[in-house]
C-alpha positions in Angstrom: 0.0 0.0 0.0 1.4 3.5 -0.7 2.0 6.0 1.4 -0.6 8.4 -0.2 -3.6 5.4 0.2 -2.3 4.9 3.6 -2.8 8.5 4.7 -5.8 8.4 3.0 -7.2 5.5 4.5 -6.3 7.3 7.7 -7.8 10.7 7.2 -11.0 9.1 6.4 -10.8 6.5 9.4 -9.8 10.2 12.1 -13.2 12.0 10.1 -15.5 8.9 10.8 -14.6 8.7 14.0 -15.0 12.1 14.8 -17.8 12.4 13.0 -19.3 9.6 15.3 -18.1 11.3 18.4 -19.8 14.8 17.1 -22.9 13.5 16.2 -25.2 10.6 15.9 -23.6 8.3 13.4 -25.5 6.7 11.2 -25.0 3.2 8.9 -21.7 3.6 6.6 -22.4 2.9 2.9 -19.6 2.0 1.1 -19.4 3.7 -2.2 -19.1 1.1 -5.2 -17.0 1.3 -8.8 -19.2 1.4 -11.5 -18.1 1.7 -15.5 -19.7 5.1 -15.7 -22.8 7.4 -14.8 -25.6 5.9 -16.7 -27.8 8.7 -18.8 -30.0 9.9 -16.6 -31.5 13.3 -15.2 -29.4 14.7 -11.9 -28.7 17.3 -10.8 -24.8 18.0 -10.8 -22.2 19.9 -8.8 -18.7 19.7 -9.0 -16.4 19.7 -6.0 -12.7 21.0 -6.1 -10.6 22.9 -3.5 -11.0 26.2 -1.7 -6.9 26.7 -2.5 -6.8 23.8 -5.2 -3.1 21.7 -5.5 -2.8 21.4 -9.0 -2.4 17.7 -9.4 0.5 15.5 -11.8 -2.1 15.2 -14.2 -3.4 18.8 -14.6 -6.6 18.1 -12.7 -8.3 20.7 -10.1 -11.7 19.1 -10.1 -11.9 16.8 -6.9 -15.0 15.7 -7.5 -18.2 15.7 -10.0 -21.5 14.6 -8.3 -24.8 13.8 -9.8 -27.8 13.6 -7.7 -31.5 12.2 -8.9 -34.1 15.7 -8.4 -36.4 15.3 -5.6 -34.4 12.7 -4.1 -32.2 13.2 -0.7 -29.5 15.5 -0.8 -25.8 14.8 -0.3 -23.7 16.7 1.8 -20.5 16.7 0.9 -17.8 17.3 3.6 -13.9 17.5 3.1 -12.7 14.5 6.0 -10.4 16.9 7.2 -12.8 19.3 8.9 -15.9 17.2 9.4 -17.4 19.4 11.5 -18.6 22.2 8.9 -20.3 22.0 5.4 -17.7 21.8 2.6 -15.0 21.7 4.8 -12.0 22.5 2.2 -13.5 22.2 -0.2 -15.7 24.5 -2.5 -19.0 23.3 -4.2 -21.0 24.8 -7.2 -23.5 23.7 -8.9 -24.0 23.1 -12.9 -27.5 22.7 -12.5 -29.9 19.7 -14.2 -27.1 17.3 -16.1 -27.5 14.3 -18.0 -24.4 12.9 -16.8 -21.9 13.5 -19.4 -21.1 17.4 -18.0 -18.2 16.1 -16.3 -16.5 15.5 -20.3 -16.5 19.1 -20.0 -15.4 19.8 -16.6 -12.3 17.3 -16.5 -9.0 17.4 -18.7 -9.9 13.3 -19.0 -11.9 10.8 -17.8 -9.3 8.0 -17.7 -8.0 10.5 -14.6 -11.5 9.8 -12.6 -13.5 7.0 -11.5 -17.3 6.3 -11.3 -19.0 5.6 -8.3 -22.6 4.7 -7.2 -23.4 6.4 -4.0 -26.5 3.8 -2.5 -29.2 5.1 -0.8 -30.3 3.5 2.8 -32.4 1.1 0.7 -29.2 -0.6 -1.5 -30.2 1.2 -4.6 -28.5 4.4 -6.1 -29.6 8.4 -5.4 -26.7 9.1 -7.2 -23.1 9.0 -8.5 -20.0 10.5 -7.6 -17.1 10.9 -10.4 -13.8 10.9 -8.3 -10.1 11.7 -8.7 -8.5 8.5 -9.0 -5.5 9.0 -7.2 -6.2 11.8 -4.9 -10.0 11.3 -3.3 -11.4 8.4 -1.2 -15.2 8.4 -0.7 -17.6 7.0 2.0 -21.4 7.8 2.3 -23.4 7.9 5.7 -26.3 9.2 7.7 -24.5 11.5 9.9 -27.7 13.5 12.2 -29.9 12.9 9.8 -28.8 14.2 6.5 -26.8 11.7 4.3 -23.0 12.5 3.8 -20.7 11.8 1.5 -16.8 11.9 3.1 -14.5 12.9 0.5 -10.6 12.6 1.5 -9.1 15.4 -0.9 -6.1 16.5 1.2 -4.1 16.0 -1.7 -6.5 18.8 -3.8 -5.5 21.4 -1.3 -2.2 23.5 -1.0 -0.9 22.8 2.1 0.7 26.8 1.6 -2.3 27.9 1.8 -3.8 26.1 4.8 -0.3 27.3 6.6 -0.7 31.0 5.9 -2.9 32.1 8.3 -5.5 32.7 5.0 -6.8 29.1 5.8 -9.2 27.9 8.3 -6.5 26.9 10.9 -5.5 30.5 11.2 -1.4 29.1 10.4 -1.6 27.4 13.7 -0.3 24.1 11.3 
């Protein structure tokens, strides 16, 4: 296992446990590889970083997620600061998709992989298109609302976060 899964698989482990200890914790859904978002009508936002690491492959983008309309929403929540919306991480919407935008969004699919995120029932509410090698995705019902922890320290400048213009205040 590499050092970069290994702190990943940590960050997300220290979020869920926080998470737990913050609020009431709710069933863990894994997420689960799928070949790609099937055609459908979502709604979409994409999810990159509030001071965004540009990665080897020339990605910004974090994350891409597409939601089914009228269904529940996802929160989204950076595993690093669990205990705010967003966390590091900045979210805008596209607005109604297909899902395809993300051809647009992305320098190249081959850099991201598709993900179903189930709903409390087994079946989908949505799907998440994620950086391969730099984001780590669980879904849960954290007090109530159903979240999906994204581990994207690798999509934020570490500078950044140390300059006192982070939420830290440069006390890291």
């Amino acid at each position: 296992m590499t050092s970069t899964k290994r702190w990943g698989i940590l960050a997300l482990a220290g979020a869920l446990a926080l998470a737990g200890c913050a609020g009431v914790m709710g069933t863990l859904r894994p997420v689960t590889p799928v070949g790609e978002v099937p055609s459908g009508e979502y709604d979409v936002r994409v999810l990159s970083a509030l001071a965004p690491t540009k990665q080897p492959d020339g990605e910004v983008i974090a994350a891409v997620l597409y939601t089914r309309p009228g269904g529940p929403r996802v929160e989204a929540w950076e595993t690093s600061y669990p205990t705010g919306s967003g966390g590091w991480l900045w979210e805008y919407s596209v607005g109604k998709g297909s899902g395809r935008e993300h051809l647009a969004l992305v320098k190249s699919p081959a850099h991201y992989q598709a993900v179903t995120l189930p709903g409390r029932d087994g079946r989908p509410i949505g799907y998440a298109l994620l950086h391969r090698t730099g984001v780590h995705a669980s879904l849960q019902d954290w007090n109530g609302k159903t979240v999906l922890f994204l581990s994207a320290v690798e999509f934020i400048d570490p500078d950044y976060i140390r300059s006192g213009d982070g939420r830290d205040g440069g006390k890291n």
